[in-house]
Every structure is written in C-alpha cells, then in structure tokens.
PAZAPA-4460 file (N, C-alpha, C; in steps of 0.05 Angstrom, whole numbers, plus 32768, in hexadecimal, padded with zeros to 4 digits):
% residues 295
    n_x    n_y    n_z   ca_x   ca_y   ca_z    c_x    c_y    c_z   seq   type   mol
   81E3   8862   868B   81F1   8870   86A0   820D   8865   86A2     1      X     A
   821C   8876   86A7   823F   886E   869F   8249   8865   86C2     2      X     A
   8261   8856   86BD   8263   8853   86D9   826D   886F   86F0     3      X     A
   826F   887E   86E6   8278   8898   86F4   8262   88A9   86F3     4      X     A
   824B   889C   86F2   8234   88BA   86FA   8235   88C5   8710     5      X     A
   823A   88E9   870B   8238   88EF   8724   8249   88F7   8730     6      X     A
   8266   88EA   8726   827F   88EC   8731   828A   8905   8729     7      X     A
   829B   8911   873B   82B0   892C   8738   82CF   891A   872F     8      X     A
   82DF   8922   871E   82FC   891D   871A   8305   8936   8711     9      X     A
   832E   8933   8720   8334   8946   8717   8351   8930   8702    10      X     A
   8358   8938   86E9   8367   8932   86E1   8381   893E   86D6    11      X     A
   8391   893B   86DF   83B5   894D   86DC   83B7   8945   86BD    12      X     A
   83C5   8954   86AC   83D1   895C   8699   83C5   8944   8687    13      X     A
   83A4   8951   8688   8396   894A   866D   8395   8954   8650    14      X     A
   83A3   8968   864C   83A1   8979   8635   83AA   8962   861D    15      X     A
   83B2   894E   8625   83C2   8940   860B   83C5   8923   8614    16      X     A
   83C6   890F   85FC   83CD   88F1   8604   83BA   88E5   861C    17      X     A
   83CC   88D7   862F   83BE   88C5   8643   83A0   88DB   8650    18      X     A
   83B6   88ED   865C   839E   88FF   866A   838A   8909   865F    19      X     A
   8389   8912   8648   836F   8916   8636   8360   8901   862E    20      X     A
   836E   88E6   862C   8364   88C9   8628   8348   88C5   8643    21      X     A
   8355   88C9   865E   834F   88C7   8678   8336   88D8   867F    22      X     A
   8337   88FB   8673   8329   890A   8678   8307   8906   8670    23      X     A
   830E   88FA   864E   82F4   88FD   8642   82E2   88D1   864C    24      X     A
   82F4   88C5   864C   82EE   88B1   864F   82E2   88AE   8670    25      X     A
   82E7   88C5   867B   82E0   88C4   86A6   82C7   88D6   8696    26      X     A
   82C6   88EE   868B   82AD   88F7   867F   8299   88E3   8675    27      X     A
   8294   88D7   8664   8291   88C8   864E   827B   88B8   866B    28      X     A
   8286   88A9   867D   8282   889B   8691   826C   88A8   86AE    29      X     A
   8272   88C4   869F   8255   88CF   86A5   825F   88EB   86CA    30      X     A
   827D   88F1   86C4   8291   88F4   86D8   8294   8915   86CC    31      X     A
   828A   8923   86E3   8294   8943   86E1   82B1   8944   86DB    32      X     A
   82B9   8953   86CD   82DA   894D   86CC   82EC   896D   86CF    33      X     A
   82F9   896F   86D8   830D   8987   86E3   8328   897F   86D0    34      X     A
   8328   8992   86B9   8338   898A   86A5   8356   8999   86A4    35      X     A
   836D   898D   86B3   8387   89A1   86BF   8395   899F   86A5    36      X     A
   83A7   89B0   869C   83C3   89B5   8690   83C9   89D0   8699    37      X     A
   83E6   89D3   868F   83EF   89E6   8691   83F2   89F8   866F    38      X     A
   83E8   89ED   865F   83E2   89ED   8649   83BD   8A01   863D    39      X     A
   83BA   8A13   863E   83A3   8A11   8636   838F   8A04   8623    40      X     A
   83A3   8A09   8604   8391   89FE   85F3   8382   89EE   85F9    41      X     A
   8396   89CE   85F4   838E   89B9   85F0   837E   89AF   860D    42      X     A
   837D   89C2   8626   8371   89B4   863E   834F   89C2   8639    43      X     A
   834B   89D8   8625   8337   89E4   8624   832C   89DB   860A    44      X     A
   8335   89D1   85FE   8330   89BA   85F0   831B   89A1   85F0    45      X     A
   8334   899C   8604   8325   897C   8614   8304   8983   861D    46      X     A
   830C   899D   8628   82F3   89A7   863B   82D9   89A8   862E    47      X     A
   82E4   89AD   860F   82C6   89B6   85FB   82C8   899C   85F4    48      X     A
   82D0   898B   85F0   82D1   8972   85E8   82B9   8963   85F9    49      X     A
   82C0   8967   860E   82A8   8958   8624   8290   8967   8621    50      X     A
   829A   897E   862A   827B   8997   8627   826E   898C   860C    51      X     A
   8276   898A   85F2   8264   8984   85E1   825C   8968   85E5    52      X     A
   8262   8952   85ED   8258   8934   85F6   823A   8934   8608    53      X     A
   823C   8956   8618   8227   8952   862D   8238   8949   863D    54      X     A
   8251   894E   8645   825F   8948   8664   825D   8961   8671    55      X     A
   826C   8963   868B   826E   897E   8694   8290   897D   869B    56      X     A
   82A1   8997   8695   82B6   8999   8699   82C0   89B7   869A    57      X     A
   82D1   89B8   86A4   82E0   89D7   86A9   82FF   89CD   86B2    58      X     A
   8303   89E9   86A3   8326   89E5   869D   8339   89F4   86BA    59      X     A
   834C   89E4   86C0   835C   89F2   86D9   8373   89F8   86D2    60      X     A
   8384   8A09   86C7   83A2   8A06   86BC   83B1   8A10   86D4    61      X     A
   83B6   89F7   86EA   83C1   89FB   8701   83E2   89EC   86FA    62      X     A
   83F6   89ED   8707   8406   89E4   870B   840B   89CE   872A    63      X     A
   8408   89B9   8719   8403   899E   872F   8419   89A4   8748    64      X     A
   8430   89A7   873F   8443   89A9   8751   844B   89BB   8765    65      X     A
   8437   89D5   8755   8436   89E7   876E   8423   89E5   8780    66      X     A
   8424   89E5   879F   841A   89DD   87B9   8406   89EE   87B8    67      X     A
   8400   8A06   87B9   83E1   8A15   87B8   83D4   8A0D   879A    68      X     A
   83E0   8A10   8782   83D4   8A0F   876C   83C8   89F2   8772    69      X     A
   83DC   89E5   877A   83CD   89CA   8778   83B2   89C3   8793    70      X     A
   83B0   89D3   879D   83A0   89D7   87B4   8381   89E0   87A1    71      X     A
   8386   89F7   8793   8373   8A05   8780   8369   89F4   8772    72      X     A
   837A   89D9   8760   836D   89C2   874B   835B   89BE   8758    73      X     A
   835F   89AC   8774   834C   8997   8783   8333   89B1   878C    74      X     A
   8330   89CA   879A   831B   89DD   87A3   830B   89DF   878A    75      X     A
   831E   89DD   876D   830A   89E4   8761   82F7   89CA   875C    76      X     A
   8301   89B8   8761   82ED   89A2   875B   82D2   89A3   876B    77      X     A
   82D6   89A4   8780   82C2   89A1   879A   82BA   89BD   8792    78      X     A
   82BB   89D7   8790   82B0   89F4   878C   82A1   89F4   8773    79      X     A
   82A5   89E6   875E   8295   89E7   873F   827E   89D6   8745    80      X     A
   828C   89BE   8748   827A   899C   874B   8270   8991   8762    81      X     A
   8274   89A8   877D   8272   8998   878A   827E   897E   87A5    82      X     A
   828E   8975   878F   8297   895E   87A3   82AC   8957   879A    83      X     A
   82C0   8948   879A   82D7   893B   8788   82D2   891A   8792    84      X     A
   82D8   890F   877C   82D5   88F3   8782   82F6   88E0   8776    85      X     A
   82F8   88F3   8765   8311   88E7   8753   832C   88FB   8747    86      X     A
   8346   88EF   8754   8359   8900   874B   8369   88E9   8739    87      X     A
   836E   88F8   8719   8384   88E3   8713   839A   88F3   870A    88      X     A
   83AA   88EA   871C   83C1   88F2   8715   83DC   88F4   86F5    89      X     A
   83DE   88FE   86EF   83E4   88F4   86CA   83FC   8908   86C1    90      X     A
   83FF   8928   86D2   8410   8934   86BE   842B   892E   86C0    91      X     A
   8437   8936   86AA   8453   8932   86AA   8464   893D   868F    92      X     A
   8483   893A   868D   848E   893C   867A   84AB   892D   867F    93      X     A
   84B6   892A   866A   84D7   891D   8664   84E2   8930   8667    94      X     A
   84FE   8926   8673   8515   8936   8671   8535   891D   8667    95      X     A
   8530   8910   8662   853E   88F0   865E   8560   88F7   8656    96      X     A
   856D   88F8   8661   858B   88F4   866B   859A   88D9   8674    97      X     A
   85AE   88D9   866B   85BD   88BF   8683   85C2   88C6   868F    98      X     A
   85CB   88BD   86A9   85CE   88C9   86BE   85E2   88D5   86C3    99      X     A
   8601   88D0   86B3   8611   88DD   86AC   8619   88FB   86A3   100      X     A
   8602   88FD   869B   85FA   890C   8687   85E4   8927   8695   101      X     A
   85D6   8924   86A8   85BA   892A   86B2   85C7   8945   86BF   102      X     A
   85BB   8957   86BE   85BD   8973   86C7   85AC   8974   86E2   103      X     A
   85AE   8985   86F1   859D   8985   8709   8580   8997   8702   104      X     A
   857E   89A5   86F6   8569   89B1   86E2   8550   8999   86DF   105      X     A
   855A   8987   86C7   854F   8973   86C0   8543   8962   86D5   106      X     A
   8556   8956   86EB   854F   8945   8702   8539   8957   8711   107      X     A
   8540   896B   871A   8525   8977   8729   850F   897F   8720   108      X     A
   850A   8984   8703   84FC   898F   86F0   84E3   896C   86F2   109      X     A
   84F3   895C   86EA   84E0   8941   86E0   84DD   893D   8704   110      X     A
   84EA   893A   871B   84D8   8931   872A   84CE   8944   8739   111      X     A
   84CC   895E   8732   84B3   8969   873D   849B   896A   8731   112      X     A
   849C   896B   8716   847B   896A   870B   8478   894A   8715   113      X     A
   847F   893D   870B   8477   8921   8711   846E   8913   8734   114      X     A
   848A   8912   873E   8481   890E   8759   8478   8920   876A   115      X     A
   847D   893F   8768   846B   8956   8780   8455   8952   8770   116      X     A
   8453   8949   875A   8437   895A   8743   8424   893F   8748   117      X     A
   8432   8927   8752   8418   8918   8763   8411   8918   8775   118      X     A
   8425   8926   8788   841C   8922   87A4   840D   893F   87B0   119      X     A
   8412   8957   87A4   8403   8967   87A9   83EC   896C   87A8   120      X     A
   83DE   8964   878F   83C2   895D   878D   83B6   8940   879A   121      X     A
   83BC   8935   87A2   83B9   891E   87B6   83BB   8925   87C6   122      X     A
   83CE   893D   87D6   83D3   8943   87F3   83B4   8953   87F7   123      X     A
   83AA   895D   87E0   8397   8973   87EC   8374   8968   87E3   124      X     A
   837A   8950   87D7   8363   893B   87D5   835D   892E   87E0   125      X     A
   837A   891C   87F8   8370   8914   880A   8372   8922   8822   126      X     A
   8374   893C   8827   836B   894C   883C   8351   8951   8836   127      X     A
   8342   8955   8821   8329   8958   881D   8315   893D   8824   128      X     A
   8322   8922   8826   8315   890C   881A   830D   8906   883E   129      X     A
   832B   8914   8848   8328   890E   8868   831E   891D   8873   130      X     A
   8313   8935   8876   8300   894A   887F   82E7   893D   887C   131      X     A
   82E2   8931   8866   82C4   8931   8859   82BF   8912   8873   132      X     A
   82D2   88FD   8871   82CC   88EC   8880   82C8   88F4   889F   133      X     A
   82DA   88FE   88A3   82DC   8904   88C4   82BD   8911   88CE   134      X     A
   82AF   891D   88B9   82A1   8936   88B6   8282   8921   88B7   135      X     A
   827F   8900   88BB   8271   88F6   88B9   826A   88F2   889D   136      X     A
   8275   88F3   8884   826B   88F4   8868   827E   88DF   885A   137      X     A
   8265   88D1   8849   8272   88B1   883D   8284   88BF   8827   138      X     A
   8295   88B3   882B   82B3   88B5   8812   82B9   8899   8805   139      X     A
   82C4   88A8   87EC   82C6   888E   87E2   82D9   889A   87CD   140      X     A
   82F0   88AD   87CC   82FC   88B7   87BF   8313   88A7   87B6   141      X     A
   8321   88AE   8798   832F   8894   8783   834F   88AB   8778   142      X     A
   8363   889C   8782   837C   88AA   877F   8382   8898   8762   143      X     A
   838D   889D   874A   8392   8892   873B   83AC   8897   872F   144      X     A
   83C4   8891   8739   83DE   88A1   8732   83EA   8890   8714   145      X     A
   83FD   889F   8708   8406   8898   86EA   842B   8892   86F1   146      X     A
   8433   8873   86FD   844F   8871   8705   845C   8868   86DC   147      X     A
   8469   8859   86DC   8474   884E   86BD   847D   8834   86CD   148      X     A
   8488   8828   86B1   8499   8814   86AC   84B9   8812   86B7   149      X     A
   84C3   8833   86B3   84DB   8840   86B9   84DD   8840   86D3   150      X     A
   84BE   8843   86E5   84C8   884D   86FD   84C6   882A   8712   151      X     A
   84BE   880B   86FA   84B6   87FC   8708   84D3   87EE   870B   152      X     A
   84D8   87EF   86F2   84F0   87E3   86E9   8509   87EE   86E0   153      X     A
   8508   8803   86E0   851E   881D   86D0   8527   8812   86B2   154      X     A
   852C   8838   86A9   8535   8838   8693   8550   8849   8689   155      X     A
   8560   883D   867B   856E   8849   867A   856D   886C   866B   156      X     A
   8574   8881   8676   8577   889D   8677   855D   88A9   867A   157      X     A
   854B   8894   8690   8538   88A8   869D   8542   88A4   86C3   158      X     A
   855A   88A5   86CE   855D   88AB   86E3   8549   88B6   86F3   159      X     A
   8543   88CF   86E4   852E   88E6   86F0   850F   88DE   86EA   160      X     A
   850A   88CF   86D7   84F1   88CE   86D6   84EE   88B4   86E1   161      X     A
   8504   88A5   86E0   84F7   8881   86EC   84F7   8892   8711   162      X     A
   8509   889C   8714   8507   88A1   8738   84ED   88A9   873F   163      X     A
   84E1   88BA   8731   84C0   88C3   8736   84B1   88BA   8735   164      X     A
   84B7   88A5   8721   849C   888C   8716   849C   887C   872D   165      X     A
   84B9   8872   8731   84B6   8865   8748   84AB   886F   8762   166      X     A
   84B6   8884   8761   84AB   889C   8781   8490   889B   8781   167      X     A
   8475   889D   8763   8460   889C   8767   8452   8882   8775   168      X     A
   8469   8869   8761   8453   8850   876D   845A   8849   878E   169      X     A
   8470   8859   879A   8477   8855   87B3   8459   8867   87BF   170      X     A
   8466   8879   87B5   8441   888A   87C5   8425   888B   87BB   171      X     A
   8424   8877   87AD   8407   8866   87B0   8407   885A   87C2   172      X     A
   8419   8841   87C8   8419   8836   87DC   8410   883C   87F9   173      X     A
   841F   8858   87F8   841C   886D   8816   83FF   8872   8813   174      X     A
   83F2   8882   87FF   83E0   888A   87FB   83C7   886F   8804   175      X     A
   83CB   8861   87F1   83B2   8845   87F7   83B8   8841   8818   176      X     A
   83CC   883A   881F   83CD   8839   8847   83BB   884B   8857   177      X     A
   83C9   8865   884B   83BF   8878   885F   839E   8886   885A   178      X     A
   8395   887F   8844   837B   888C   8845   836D   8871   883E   179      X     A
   836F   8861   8841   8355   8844   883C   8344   8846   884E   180      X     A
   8348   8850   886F   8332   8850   8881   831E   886C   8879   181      X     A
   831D   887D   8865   8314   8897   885F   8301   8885   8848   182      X     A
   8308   8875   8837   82FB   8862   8826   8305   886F   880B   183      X     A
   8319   8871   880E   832E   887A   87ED   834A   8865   87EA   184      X     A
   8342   885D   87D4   8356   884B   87CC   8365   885D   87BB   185      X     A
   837D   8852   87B5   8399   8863   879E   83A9   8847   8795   186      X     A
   83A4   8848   8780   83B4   8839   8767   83C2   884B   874F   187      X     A
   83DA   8844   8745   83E3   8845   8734   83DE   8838   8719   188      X     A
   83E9   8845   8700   83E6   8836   86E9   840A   883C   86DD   189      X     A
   8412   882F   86CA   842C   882A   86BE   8420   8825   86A1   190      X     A
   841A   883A   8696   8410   883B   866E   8424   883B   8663   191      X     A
   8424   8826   864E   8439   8826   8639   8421   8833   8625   192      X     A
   8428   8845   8618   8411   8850   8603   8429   886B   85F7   193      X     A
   8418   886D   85DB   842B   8883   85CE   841B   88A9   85D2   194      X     A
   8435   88AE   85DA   8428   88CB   85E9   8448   88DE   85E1   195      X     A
   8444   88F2   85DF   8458   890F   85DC   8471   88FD   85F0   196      X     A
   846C   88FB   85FF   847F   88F2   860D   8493   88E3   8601   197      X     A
   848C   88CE   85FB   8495   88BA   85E3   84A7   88BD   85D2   198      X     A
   84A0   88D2   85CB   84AA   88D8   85A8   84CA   88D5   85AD   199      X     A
   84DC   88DF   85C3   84EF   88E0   85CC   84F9   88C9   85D0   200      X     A
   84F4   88B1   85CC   84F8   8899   85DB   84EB   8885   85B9   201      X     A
   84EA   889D   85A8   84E3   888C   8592   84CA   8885   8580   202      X     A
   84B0   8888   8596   8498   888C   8592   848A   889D   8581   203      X     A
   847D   889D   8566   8477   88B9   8559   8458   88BA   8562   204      X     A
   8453   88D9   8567   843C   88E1   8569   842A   88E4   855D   205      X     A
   8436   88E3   8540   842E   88E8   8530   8410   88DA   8522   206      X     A
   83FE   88E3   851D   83E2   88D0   8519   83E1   88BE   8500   207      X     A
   83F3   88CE   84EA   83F9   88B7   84D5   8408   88A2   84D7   208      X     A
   841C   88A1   84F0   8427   888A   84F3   8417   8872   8504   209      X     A
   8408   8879   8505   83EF   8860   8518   83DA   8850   8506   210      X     A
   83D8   8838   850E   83D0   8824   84F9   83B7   8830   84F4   211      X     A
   83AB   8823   84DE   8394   8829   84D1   837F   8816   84D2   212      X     A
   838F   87FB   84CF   837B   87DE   84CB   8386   87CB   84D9   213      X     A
   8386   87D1   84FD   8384   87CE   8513   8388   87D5   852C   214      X     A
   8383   87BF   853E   837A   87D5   8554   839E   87DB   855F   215      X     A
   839C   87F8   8563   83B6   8808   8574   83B6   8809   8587   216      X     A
   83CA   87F2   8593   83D0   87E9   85A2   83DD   8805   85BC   217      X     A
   83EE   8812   85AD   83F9   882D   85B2   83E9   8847   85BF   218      X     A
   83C7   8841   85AB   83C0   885A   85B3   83BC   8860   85CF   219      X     A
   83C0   887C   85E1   83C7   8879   85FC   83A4   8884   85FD   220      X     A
   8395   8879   85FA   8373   887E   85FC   836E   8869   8608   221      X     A
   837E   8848   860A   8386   8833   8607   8385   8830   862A   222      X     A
   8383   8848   863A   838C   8844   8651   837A   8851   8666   223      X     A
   8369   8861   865A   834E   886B   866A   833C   8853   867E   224      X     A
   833F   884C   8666   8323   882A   8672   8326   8828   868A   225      X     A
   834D   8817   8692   834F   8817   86A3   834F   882A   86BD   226      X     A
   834F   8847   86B1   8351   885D   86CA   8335   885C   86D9   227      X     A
   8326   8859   86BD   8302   885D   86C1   82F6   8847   86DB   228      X     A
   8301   882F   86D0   82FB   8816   86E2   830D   8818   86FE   229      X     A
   8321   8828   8706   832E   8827   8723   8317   8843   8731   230      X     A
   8315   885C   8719   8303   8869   8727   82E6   8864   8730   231      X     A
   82DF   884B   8729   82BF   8840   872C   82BC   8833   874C   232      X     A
   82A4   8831   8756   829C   8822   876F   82A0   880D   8774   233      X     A
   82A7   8804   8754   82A9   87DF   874F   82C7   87DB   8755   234      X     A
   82DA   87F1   8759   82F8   87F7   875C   82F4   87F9   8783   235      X     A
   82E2   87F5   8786   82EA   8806   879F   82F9   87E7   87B5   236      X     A
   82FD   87D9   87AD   8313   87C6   87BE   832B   87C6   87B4   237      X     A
   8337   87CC   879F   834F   87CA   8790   8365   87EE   87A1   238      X     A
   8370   87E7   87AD   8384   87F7   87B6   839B   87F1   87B9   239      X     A
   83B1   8809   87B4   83D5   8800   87B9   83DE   87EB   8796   240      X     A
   83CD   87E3   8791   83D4   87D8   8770   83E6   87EC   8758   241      X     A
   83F7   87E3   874D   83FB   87ED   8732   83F2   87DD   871A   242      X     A
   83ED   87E5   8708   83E3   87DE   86EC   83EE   87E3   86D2   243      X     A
   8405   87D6   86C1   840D   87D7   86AA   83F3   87D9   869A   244      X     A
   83ED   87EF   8688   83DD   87EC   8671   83EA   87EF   8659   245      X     A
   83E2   87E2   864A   83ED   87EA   862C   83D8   87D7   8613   246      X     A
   83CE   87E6   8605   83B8   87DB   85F2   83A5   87CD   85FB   247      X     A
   83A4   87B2   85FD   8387   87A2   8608   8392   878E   861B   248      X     A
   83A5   879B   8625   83B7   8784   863C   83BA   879B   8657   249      X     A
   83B1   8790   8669   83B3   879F   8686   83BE   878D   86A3   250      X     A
   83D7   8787   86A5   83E6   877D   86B2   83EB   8789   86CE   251      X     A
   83E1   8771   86E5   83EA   8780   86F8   8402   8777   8707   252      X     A
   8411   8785   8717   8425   8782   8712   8435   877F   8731   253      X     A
   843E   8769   8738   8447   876B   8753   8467   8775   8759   254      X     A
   8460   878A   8765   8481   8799   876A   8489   8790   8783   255      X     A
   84AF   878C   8782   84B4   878B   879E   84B0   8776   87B0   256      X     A
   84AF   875B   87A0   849E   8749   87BC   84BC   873B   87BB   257      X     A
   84B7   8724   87D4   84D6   8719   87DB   84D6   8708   87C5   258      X     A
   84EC   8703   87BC   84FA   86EF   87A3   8508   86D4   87AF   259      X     A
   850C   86DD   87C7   8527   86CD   87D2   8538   86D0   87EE   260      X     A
   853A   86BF   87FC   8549   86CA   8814   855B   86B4   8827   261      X     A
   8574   86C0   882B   857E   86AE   8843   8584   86B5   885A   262      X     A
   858B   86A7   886C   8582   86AE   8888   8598   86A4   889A   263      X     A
   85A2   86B0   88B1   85AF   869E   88C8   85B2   86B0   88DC   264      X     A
   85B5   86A4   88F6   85AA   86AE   8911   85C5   86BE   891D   265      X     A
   85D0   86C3   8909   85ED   86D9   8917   85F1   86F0   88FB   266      X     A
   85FB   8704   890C   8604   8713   88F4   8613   870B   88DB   267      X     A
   860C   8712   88C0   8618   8707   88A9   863D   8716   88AB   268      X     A
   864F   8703   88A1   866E   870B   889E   866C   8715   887C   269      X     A
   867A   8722   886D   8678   8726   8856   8681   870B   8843   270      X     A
   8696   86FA   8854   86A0   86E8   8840   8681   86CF   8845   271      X     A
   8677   86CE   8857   865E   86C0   885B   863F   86BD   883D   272      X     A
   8642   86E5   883F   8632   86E4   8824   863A   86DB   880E   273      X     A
   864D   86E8   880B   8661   86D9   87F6   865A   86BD   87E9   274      X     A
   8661   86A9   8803   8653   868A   87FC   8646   868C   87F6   275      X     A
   8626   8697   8807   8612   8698   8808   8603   86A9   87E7   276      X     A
   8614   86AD   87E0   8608   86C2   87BE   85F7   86B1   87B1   277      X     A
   8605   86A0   87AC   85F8   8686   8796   85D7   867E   87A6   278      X     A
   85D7   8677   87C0   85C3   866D   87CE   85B0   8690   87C4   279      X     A
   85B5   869B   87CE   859C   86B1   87CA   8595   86BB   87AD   280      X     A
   85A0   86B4   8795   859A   86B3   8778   8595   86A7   8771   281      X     A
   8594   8685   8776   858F   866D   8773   857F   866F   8756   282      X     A
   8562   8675   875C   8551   867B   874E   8548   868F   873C   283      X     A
   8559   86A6   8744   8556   86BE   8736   8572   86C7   872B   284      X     A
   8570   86D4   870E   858A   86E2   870A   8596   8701   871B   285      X     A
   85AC   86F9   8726   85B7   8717   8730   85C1   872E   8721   286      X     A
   85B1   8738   86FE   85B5   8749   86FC   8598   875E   86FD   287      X     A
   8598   8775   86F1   8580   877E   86F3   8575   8769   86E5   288      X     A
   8550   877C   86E5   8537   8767   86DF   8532   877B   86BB   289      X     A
   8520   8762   86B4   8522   8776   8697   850C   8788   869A   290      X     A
   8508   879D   8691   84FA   87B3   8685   84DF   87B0   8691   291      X     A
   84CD   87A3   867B   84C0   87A1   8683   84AC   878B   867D   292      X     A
   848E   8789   867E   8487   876F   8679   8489   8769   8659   293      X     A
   8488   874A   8652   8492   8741   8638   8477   8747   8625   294      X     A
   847A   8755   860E   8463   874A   85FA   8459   8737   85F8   295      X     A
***
C-alpha cells in the first residue's frame, strides 16, 4: 500500500518534466490523480500512463489562471473522486528578459500563469477544504506550491519570473497561516532539475544528452519524492517551509530571517547611519547574496 492510498490530487501543468514527474509518482503512491495542462497530448498521455499502472486518472485541460476554469480543476476533483486531498501546484513557462529589455506582454504573461495560476486553484481548494471543515468533516488537505531559486534569491533577466517565484513562496506563507486550523498545511518546493524550461538558460532536453552510467542528478523525476512525502499524513506538521530539491540533495531553506540589527531610542539622522553602516554589516557582506545554494 503506497503512502497516498485513497488520496484525491489535482496537479497543474503535468503534461511534461516536473509535473508529469509529480503526477505519476502521487499515482504510483496509490493517489487518484486529476491530470491539468493546457496541452492535450502529453497530459493524456500521462493519463494512460497511470491508467495502464492500475492508477486512476482523468485529464482536465483547464487554464490555472483563469478564475472559473480554475474553479472547474478543483470540482472536478471532488465530482470524479470524490474528495480532493491534494493540490500541487507546478504550471508554468519562461519569458526571460532583462529588465531593460522586458516588454509588458512578457511581465504579465509570466506572472499570471505563475502567480494567479497558484493562487486560483488554492483559492477554490481552500474554499472547499473550509466548507468540508466547518461542515463538521476531518480535513487534512496539502497545498504544494513550485517557487525557484530565482524567486529566493533572483536571477538575472528573470525580473518576471523571480517576482512570482517569489510572490508564490510569499503565499505559501499566507496560505500555511490562514488554513492550518482547517488541518491543511502549504509548502513550497524550489527544483533545480532539467525541464523545457531550461533549455533557454542552457539546459538541453534533450534525452541523449543525459548520462548513461550514472545517477542524473538533473532528471526533474528527481523531485516527486519530495512532493509525495509533503503530500503524506507523515507531512502533516511541516507547514510555511520551502524546499530546494535537486538530485539526491533536498535542502531546506531559511528565507528572510534577521541577519543583523542596530538600535537607538531616538529617531535615526542620515549622517548617524552612515557611521552606523559598518556596525550593521559587521558580519555580513552588503552586496547581494549569491544565487543559490553551493554544490
């Protein structure tokens, strides 16, 4: 018996890479799965993929970002299966510019699939997660959002995509606060793994360029495990967390905490900070932080 017997998930923009990684591996685990792209093929695909394992799955080619469509993902979960137990959040695409450079096209384009395209299906999972509680019925529902590296630490000429990444791990945060008394936790993950996405940034997709005689480090399959284990019961205290995955290393990762601080009981003068510069860097360098974590 897998650890998800039983369980309903719906997964965003599985048709390919991480999300298809996510889809069959929440299957696999013994997890009804609601298989989204906007893509048919490859999301009906995935779908026979499980169907022949002996999973159960059905395809939704909704658009995350739109507010009813994305209303329709989550109904259909609970209307096919039943119940929903698990949303993971995953779709997306590049639009990578400097910011110099960045069109307004591009900027709204990457953060609406990305940041509306998590929060809409979350808005209407945890309206469901909160009905079912209020309604006297045990919940135990699992937000699983997909922020980056870009959005922890930025990158240069993803303006648009680090602001969303970041926007997502901001609203996990919101999310784990506001629904923990319903009994739903929401974590993020930050995958370094090679996906379409990539290729733009250097990465080939290509299957002949992936090692042969050892383990790939890259492959973005590399990152299920962890989705599988935040969606399990044995997850159910871990909330508001992010998680670097990449190959057989899963880093968690503390954002945002104080570094450093100085203090005095009157308003600061500017030539005051001034002095005071050296005292509040003491220990840390004042330029940006690097990237991201070290190999």
């Amino acid at each position: 018996m897998g650890a998800l017997e039983g369980k309903v998930a719906v997964v965003t923009g599985a048709g390919r890479g991480i999300g298809r990684g996510e889809a069959l591996l929440l299957a696999a685990e013994g997890a009804a799965v609601v298989v989204n792209d906007v893509d048919p093929g490859p999301v009906e695909q995935v779908a026979k993929e499980i169907e022949d394992l002996g999973g159960k799955a059905i395809v939704q080619l909704a658009d995350v970002a739109d507010w009813n469509e994305a209303q329709t993902l989550i109904a259909s979960a609970v209307d096919t299966f039943g119940d929903l137990h698990i949303l993971v959040n995953n779709a997306g695409f590049l639009r990578d510019k400097m910011s110099f450079n960045m069109d307004e096209e591009s900027f709204d384009a990457v953060i609406r699939v990305h940041l509306k395209g998590h929060f809409a299906p979350s808005r209407w999972a945890a309206a469901y997660w909160r009905d079912k509680a209020k309604g006297g019925q045990e919940t135990a529902g699992r937000i699983i959002n997909t922020s980056s590296e870009a959005g922890l630490w930025g990158n240069p000429g993803q303006s648009n995509y680090g602001a969303a990444k970041g926007g997502i791990y901001s609203m996990t945060l919101v999310l784990a606060r506001e629904l923990r008394r319903y009994g739903v936790t929401a974590n993020a993950i930050a995958p370094r793994a090679r996906t379409r996405m990539t290729e733009s940034l250097g990465g080939s997709f290509d299957p002949s360029q992936r090692p042969t005689d050892a383990f790939d480090t890259l492959d973005p399959d590399n990152v299920a495990p962890v989705v599988g284990w935040l969606a399990s019961d044995a997850a159910a205290g871990v909330s508001g967390q992010v998680f670097l995955v990449t190959g057989g290393r899963v880093h968690l990762i503390a954002a945002l905490e104080e570094a450093s601080g100085i203090r005095k009981d009157q308003r600061w003068t500017v030539d005051e900070l001034i002095t005071a510069q050296a005292e509040l860097f003491a220990n840390r360098a004042s330029t940006i932080p690097p990237f991201s974590v070290a190999e």
